[in-house]
NUZADREN-669860 format. One record per residue (C-alpha): residue number from 0; x, y, z. Coordinates in nm, 2 decimals, decimal comma. Layout:
N
<NUM; <X; Y; Z>>,
...
This chain:
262
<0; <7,32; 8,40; 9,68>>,
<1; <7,13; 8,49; 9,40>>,
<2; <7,14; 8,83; 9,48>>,
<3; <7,49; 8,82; 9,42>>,
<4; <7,48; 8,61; 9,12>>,
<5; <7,23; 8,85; 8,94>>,
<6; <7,50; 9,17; 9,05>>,
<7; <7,79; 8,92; 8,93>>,
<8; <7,61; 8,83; 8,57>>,
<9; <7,54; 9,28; 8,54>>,
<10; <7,88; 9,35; 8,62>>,
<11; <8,02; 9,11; 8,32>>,
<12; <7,75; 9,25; 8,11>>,
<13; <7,85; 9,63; 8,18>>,
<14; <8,22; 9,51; 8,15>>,
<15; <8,12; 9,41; 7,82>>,
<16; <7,93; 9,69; 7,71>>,
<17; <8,22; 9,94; 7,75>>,
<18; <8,45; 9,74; 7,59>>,
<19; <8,20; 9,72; 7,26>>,
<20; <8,13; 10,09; 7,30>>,
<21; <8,24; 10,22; 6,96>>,
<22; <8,61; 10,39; 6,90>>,
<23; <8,52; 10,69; 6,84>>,
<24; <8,79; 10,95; 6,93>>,
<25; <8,63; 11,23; 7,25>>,
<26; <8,80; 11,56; 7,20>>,
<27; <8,91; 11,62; 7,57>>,
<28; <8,81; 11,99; 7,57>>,
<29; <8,45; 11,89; 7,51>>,
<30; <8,19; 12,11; 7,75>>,
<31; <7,98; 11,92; 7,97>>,
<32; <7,66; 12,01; 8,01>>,
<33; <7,34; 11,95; 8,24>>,
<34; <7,29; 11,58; 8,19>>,
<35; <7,43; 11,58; 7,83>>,
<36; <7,63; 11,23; 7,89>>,
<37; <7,58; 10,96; 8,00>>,
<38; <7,85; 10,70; 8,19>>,
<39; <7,89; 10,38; 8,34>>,
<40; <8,15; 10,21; 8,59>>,
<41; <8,27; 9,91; 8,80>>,
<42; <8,45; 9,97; 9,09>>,
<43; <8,63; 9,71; 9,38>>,
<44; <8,77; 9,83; 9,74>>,
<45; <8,71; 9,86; 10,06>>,
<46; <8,33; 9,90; 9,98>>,
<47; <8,31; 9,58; 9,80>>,
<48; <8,18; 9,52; 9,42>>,
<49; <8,03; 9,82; 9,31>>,
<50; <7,83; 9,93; 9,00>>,
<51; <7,69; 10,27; 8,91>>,
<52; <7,55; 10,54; 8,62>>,
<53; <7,72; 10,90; 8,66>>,
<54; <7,62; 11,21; 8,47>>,
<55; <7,80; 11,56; 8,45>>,
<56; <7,60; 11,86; 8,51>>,
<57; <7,88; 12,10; 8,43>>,
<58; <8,28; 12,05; 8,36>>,
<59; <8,27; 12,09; 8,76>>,
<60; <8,01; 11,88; 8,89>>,
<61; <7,88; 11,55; 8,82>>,
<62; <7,65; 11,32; 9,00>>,
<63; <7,70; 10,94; 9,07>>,
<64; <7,40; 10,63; 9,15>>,
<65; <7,48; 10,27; 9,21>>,
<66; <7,49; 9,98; 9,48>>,
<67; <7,79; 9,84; 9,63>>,
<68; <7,80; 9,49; 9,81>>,
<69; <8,08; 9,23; 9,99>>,
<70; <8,02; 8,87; 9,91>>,
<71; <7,87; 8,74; 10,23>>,
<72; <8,13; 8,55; 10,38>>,
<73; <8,11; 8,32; 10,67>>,
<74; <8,36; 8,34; 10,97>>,
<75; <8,35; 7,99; 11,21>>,
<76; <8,48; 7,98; 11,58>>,
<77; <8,48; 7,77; 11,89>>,
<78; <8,40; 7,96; 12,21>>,
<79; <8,45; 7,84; 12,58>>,
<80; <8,18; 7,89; 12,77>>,
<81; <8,21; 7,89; 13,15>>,
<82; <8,23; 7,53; 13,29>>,
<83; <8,04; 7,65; 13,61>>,
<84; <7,73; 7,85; 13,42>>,
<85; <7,49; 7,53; 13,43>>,
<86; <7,24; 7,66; 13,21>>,
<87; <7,47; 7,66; 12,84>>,
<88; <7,72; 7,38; 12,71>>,
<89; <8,09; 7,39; 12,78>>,
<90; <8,17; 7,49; 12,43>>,
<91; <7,98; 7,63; 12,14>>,
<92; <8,04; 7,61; 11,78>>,
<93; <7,95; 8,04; 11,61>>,
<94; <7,88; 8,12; 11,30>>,
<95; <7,96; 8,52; 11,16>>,
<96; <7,85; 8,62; 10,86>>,
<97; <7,89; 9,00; 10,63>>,
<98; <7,58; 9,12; 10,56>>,
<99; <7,71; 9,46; 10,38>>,
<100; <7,51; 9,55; 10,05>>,
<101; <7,40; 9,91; 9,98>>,
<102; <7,26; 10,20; 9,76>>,
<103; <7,49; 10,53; 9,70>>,
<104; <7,43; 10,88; 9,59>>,
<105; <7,73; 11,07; 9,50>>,
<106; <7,83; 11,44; 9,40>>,
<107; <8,15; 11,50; 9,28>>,
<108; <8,30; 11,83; 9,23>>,
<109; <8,63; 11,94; 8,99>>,
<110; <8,75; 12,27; 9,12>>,
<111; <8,98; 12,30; 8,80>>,
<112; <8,87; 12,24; 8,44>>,
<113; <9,19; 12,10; 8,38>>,
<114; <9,17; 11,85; 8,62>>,
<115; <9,04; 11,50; 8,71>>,
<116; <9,09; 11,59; 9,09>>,
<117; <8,78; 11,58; 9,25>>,
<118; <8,58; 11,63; 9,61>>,
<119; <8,31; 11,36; 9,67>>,
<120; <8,05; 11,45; 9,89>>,
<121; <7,67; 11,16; 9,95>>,
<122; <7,57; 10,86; 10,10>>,
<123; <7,55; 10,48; 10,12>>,
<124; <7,19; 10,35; 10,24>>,
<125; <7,15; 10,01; 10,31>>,
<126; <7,08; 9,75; 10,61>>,
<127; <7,20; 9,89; 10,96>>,
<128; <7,30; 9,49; 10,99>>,
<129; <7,66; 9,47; 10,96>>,
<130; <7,72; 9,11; 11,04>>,
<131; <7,50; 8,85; 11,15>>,
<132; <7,56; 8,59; 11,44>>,
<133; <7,43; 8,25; 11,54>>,
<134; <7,55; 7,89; 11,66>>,
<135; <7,60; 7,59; 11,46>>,
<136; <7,59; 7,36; 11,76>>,
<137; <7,41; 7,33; 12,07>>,
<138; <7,38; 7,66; 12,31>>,
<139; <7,21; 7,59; 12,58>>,
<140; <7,21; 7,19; 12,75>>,
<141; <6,79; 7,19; 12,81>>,
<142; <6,68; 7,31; 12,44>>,
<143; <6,28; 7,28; 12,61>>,
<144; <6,36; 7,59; 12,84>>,
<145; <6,47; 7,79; 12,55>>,
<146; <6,39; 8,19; 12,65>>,
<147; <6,45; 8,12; 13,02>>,
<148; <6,84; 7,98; 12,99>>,
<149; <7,07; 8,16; 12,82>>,
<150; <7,45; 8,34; 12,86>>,
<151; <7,46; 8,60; 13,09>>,
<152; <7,61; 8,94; 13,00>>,
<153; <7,59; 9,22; 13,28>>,
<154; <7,24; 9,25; 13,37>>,
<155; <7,10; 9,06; 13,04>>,
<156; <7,07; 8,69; 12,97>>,
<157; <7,12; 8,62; 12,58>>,
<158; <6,87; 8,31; 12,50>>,
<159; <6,76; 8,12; 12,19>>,
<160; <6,44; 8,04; 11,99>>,
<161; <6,30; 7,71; 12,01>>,
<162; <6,54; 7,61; 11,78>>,
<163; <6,84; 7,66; 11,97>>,
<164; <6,97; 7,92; 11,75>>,
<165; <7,11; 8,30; 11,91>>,
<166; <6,94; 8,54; 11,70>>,
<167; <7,29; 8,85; 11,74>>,
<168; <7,40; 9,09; 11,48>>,
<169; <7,64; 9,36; 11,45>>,
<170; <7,45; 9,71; 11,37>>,
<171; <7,56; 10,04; 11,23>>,
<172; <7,33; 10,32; 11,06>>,
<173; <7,13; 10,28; 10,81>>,
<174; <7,25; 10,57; 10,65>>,
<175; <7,56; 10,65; 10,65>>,
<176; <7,73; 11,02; 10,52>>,
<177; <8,01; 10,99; 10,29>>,
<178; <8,30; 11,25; 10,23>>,
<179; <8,61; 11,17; 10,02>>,
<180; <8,84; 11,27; 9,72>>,
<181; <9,01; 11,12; 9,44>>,
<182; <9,12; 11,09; 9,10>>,
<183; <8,92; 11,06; 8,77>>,
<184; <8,61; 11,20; 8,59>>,
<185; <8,28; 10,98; 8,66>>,
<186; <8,20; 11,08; 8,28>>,
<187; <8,52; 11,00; 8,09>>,
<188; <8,64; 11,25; 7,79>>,
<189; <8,77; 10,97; 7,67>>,
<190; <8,60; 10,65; 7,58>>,
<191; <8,72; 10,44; 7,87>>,
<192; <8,90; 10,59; 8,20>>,
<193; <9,02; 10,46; 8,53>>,
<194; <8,96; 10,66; 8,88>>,
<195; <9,03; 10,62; 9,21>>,
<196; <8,87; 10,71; 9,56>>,
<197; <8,96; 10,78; 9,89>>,
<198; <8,68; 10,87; 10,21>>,
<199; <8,51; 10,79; 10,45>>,
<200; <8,15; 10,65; 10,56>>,
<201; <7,99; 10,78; 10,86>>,
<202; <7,81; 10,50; 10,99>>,
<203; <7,74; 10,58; 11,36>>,
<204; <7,87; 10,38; 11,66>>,
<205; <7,89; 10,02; 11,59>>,
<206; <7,66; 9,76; 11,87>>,
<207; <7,68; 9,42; 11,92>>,
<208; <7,26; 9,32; 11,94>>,
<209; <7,11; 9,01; 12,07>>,
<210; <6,79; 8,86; 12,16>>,
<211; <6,76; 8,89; 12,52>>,
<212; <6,53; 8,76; 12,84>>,
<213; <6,44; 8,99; 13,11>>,
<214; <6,37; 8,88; 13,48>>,
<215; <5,95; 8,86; 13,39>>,
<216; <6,01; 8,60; 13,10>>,
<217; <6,00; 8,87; 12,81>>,
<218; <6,21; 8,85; 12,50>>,
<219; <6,34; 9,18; 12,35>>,
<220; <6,63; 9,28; 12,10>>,
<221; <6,89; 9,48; 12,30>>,
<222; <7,19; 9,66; 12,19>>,
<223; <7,48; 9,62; 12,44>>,
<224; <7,71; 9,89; 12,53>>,
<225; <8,01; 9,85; 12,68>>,
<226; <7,83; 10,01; 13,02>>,
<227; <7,65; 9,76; 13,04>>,
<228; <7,91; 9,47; 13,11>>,
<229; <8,10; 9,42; 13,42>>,
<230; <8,40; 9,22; 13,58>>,
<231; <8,17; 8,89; 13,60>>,
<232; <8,18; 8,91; 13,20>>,
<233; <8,46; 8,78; 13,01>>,
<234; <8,77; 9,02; 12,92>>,
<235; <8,81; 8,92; 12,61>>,
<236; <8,40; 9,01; 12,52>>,
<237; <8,43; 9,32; 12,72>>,
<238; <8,75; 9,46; 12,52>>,
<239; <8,55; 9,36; 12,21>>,
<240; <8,24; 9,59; 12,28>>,
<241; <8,46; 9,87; 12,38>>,
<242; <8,70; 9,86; 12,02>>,
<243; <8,35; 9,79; 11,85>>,
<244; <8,22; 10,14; 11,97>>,
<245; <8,51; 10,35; 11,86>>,
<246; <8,49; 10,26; 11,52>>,
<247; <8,27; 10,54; 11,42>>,
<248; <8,40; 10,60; 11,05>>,
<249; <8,48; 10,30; 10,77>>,
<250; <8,78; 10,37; 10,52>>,
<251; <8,63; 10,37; 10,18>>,
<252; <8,94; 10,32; 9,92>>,
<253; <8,82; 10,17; 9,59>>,
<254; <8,94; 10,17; 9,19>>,
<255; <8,70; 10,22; 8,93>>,
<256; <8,65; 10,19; 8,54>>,
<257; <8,47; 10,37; 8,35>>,
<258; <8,30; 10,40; 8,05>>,
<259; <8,15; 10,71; 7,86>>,
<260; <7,82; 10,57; 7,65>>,
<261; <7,71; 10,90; 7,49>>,
């Protein structure tokens, strides 16, 4: 949370400090040179809040640095469990929460001068934890033989720490590619500008990971793939993993304003 409050409090002040940026008039033929000017923007899409510094290094390439983040909401849900597994309560109370905050690079070409069309080429880095998951209510019915009883899923059991708590977490890549297009200079001609862009991240295949128990009493993290489930797991997790695996590629669409500070 405070994370987000200190990005909240720089994004007001940066808001700020274009709008105070002084009126002078920009002659829109102006050359750009390597590093000459200096700009600033906010963005908000698909990628969540964003802020960033760009810099031209000629009228047909610039460059782009800056972090992005999604408030970290929390997503509640009641699960069945099996009333014949023994070993984990009839229903359990989950907990999902976004855990998306990165870093981008970000190149931007203008293959015509006269032009704010533009090819985006980079990446986002950030954590490879996409979403975190635990329960809010009771998992297994004998909390003392935490790491022994658990929820089975193919040939793994999924157990808690001696709190009680499932330690699971959706995972991409750490870094993740980025190729896109859209509409606007990074550095503005003008004092203030608004741009647009549309790509994609790369991020690898998505897996659901959990703390699991093998059959000699050891805990390790596991990723599960959709090979590893079976018919004695339930449909509706099974169809999950699968669609989770497919989605290779996010959809980056965001709107940004910009300001030129020198």
């Amino acid at each position: 949370m405070k994370r987000i409050d200190f990005l909240t409090t720089g994004l007001l002040a940066l808001a700020l400090t274009l709008l105070a940026l002084p009126a002078k008039a920009q002659n829109s033929d102006d050359e750009y040179g390597i590093f000459d000017h200096l700009g600033a923007g906010i963005s908000l899409g698909t990628d969540g809040i964003g802020i960033d510094v760009a810099a031209p290094i000629t009228d047909m390439f610039a460059v782009r640095a800056g972090v992005s983040f999604l408030p970290k909401i929390k997503i509640k849900k009641n699960i069945k469990i099996d009333d014949n597994n023994p070993t984990v309560a009839d229903n359990v109370d989950l907990q999902g929460k976004l855990n998306v905050f990165n870093g981008k690079l970000l190149a931007d070409f203008y293959p015509f001068k006269s032009s704010s069309f533009h090819l985006t080429a980079g990446a986002f880095i950030g954590s490879d934890k996409l979403a975190t998951i635990t329960n809010t209510s009771m998992f297994i019915k004998d909390p003392s033989k935490y790491g022994k009883l658990g929820l089975k899923m193919g040939d793994y059991r999924i157990t808690t720490d001696k709190q009680g708590k499932i330690d699971a977490d959706v995972k991409v890549n750490s870094f993740k590619p980025y190729l896109g297009f859209g509409f606007g200079r990074a550095v503005p001609k003008n004092r203030i500008s608004v741009s647009c862009d549309f790509g994609v991240q790369f991020w690898g295949k998505p897996a659901l990971g959990a703390i699991t128990t093998d059959d000699w009493g050891d805990q390790h993290y596991h990723k599960f793939k959709s090979s590893d489930l079976d018919d004695r797991d339930d449909d509706d997790l099974r169809d999950a993993v699968d669609i989770l695996e497919k989605i290779v590629v996010y959809p980056v669409l965001n709107i940004r304003l910009s300001g030129r500070i020198f």
